[in-house]
N, C-alpha and C positions, 0 to 999 in steps of 0.2 A: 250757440246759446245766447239770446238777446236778453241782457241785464238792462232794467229798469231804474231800480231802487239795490243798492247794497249799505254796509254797514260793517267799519273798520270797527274791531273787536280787540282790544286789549286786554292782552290774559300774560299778567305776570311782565316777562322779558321779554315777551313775543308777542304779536299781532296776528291775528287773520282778519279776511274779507270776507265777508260774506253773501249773497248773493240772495235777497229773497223779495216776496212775493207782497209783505207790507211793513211797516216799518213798525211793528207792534215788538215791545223790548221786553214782552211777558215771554217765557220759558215754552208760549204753543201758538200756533195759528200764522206762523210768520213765514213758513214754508223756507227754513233757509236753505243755502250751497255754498260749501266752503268752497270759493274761488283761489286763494292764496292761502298759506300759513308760514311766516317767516318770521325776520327782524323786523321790529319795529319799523324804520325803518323803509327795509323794501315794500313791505306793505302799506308805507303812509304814502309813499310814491306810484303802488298800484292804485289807490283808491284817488290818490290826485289825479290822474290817469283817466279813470271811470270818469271822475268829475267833468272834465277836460273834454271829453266825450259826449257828453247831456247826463249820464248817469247822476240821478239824486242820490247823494252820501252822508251819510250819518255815523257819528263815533258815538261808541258804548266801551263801556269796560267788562272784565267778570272775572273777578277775582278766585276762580277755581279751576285745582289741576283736571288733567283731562281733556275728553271732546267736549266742545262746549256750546256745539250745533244745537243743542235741545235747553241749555241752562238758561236762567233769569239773567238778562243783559243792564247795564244802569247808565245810563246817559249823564249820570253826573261824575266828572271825569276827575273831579279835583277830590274826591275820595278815593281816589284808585291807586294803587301804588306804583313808584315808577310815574307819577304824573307829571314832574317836571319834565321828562324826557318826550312826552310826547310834541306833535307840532301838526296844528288844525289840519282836518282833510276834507270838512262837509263844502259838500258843492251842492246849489242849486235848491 
């Protein structure tokens, strides 16, 4: 699977990565794939990773329980709870 573009997602306690096709943070069109879902964490270490790699990376948040592959993402991270715990991962 050749990743491009992914996009660390903070949801609550926990992080996923997600893997998709544009970097569009509306709720459709964005083609995602959850590559990871863990701690915070190990997935700010896999998407440094991607980075690290050529992969372009981008953080969003989404404050709802659930799968969250299809929900509205917010790129504004200092609304997000839990925000002091995070630690930057965009690359490129």
């Amino acid at each position: 699977m050749k990743v491009k573009k992914a996009v660390i997602v903070y949801q609550g306690g926990i992080a996923n990565v997600f893997k998709v096709q544009c970097l569009n943070m509306a709720n459709f069109g964005r083609g995602a794939k959850r590559l990871i879902q863990g701690t915070i964490r190990e997935c700010e270490a896999f998407a440094r990773g991607l980075g690290a790699a050529g992969v372009v990376v981008r953080e969003a948040h989404c404050n709802m329980a659930g799968d969250i592959v299809d929900a509205l993402w917010d790129e504004n991270l200092e609304s997000a709870p839990y925000y002091k715990l995070f630690r930057t991962c965009k690359a490129n």
